[in-house]
C-alpha positions in Angstrom: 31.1 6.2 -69.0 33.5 9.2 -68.9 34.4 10.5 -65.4 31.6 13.4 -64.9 29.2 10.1 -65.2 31.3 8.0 -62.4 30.8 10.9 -60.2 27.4 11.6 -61.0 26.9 8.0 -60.1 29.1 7.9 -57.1 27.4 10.9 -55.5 24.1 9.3 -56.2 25.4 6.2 -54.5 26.5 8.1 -51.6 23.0 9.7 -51.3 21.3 6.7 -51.2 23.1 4.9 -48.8 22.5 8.2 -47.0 18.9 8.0 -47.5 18.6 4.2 -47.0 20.8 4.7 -44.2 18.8 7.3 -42.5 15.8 5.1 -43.2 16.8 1.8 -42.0 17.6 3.7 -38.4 14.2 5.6 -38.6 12.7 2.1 -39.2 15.1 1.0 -36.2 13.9 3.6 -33.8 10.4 3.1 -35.1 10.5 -1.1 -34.4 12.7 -0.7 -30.7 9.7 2.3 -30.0 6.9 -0.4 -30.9 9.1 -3.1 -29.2 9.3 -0.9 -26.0 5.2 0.0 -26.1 4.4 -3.4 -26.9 6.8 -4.3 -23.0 4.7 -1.6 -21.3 1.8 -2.4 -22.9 2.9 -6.3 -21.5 3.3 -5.3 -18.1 0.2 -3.3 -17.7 -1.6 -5.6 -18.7 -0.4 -8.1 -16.3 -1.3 -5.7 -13.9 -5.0 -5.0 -15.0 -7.5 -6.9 -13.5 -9.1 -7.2 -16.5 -7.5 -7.1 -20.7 -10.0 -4.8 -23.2 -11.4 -7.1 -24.9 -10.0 -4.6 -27.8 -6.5 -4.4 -27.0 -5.0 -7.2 -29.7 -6.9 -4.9 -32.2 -5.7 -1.6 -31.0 -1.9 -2.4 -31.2 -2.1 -4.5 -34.6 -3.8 -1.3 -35.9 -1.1 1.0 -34.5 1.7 -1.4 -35.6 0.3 -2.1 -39.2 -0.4 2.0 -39.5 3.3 2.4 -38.2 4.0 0.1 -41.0 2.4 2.0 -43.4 3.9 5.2 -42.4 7.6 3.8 -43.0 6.6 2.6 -45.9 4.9 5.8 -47.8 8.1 7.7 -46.4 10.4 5.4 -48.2 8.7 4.8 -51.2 8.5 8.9 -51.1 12.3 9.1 -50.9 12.8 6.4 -53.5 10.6 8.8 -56.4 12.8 11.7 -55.1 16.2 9.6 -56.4 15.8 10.7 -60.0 18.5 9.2 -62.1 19.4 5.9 -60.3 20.7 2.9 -62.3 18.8 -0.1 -62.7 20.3 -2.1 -60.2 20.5 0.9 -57.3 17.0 0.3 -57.9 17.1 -3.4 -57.0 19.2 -3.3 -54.7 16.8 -0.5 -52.4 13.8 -2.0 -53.4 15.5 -5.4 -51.8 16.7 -3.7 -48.9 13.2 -1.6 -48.2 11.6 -5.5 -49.2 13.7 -6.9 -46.0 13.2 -4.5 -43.6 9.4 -4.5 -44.5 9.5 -8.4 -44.4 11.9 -7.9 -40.7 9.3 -5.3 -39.4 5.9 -7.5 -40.7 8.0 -10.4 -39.1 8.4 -8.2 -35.9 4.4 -7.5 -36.1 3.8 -10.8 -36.2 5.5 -11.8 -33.5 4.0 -9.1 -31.1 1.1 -10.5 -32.3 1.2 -13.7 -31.2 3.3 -12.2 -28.1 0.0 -10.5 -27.4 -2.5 -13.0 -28.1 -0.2 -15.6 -25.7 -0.6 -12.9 -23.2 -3.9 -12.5 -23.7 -4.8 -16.6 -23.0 -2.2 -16.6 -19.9 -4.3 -13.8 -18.7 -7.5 -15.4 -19.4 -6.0 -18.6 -17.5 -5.2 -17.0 -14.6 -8.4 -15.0 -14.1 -10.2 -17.9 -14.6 -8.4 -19.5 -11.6 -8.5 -16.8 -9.7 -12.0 -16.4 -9.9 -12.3 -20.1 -9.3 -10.2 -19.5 -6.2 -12.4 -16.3 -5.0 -15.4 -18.4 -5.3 -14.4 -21.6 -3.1 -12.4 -18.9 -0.5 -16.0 -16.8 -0.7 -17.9 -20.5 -0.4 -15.8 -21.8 2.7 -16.1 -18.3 4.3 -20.1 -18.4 3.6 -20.1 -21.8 5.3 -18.0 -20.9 8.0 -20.3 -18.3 8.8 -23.4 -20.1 8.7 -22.0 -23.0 10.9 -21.1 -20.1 13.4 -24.9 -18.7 12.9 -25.8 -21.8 13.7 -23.7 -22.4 17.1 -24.6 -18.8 18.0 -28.4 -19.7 17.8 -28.2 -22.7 19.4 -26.4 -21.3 22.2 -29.0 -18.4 22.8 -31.7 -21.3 22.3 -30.2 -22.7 25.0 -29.5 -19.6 27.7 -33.4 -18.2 26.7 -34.8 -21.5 27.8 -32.8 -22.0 30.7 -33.5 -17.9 31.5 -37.7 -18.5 30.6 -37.3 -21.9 33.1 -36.0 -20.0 35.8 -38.4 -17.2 35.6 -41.1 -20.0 35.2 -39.6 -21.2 38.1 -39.5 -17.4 40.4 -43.6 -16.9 38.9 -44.4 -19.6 40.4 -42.5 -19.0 43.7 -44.1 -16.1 44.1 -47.8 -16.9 43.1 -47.3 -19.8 45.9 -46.4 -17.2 48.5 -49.0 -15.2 47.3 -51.7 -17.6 47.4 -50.2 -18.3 50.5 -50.9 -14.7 51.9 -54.1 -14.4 50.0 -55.1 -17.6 52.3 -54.3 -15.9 55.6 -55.5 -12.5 54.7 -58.9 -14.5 54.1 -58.5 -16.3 57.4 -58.2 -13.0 59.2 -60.7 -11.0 56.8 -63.2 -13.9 58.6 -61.9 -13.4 62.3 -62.6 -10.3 61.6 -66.4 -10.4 60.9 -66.9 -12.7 63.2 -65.4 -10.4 66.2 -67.4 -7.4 64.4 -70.7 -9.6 65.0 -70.1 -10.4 67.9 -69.0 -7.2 68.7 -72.5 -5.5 67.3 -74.4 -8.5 69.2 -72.7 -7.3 72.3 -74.3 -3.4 71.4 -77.6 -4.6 70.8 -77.3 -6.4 74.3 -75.9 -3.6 76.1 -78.5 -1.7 74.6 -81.8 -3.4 75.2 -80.5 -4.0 78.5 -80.8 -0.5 79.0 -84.0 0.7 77.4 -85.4 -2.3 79.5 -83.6 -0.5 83.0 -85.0 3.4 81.8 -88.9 1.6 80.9 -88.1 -0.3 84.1 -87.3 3.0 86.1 -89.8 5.3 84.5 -92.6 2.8 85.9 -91.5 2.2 89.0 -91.0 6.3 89.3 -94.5 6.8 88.4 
């Protein structure tokens, strides 16, 4: 191999560890992106009261299509390297195997991040709701026991109110009954008096036609 050859090869060299270079922090940036989305993705989550039932699905598709995207653009730049030896060739196909086995290795591991997530989540919804339920029992009890006391008490006060109204009806119809008897007693003094009064009249009276008959015979 004469020296136009060693430089050929050097320079291609160069541009390869360029390109894998520039690939492997593209890759980087592309796993730390998905590494960061994957933390927010965590924490909202934990805040929702409720996961998508989707949500594993969405972000394995996003990661896997991420995958694939690195991939294509790699395999692109590896056709572009025209004249590469035989084991440059090796040697990038070994590095782009490893980063595709660190990324898939990455994947899975947010997978199962996600999926533990996902049964925490599940967990702790499940007790809350358990929670909810016996807080929303006790309160419903509470309530009815107070219903309860509440009735009984207004039981109580109408009865004791309707027995001492009983009570005041029947204090009055006595007085009533009472004046009803003594308006009676004087309704009969009365017509007694008025007979006696109208006897009297008819006395007065006869007594007098008897003195002008009397007078008018002894006139003629």
């Amino acid at each position: 191999m004469n020296n136009t050859d060693e430089q050929l090869e050097d320079e291609l060299r160069a541009l390869l560890d360029r390109v894998l270079s520039t690939q492997l922090n593209g890759l980087t940036a592309q796993v730390q992106k998905l590494s960061d989305s994957v933390s927010t993705l965590t924490k909202s989550c934990i805040e929702l009261p409720r996961l998508p039932k989707k949500i594993t699905e969405l972000v394995e598709e996003e990661l896997e299509q991420q995958f694939e995207v690195q991939t294509k653009y790699l395999n692109s730049n590896i056709t572009k390297v025209g004249d590469i030896s035989t084991q440059q060739s090796e040697q990038l196909i070994q590095v782009l195997t490893e980063s595709n086995a660190g990324l898939s290795t990455k994947i899975h591991g947010a997978r199962l991040n996600i999926v533990a997530m996902c049964e925490a989540l599940q967990v702790q919804f499940k007790l809350q709701s358990e929670t909810q339920v016996h807080e929303l029992n006790s309160a419903i009890a509470a309530a009815q026991e107070a219903a309860m006391q509440r009735n009984e008490k207004l039981s109580e006060s109408l009865s004791s109110t309707v027995s001492i109204v009983s009570q005041s009806i029947d204090k009055k119809n006595a007085a009533l009954q009472i004046r009803i008897t003594e308006l009676e007693r004087k309704t009969g003094f009365m017509q007694i008096l008025c007979v006696a009064t109208l006897g009297i009249l008819i006395l007065i009276l006869c007594i007098a036609v008897i003195l002008y008959i009397s007078g008018s015979v002894a006139h003629h």
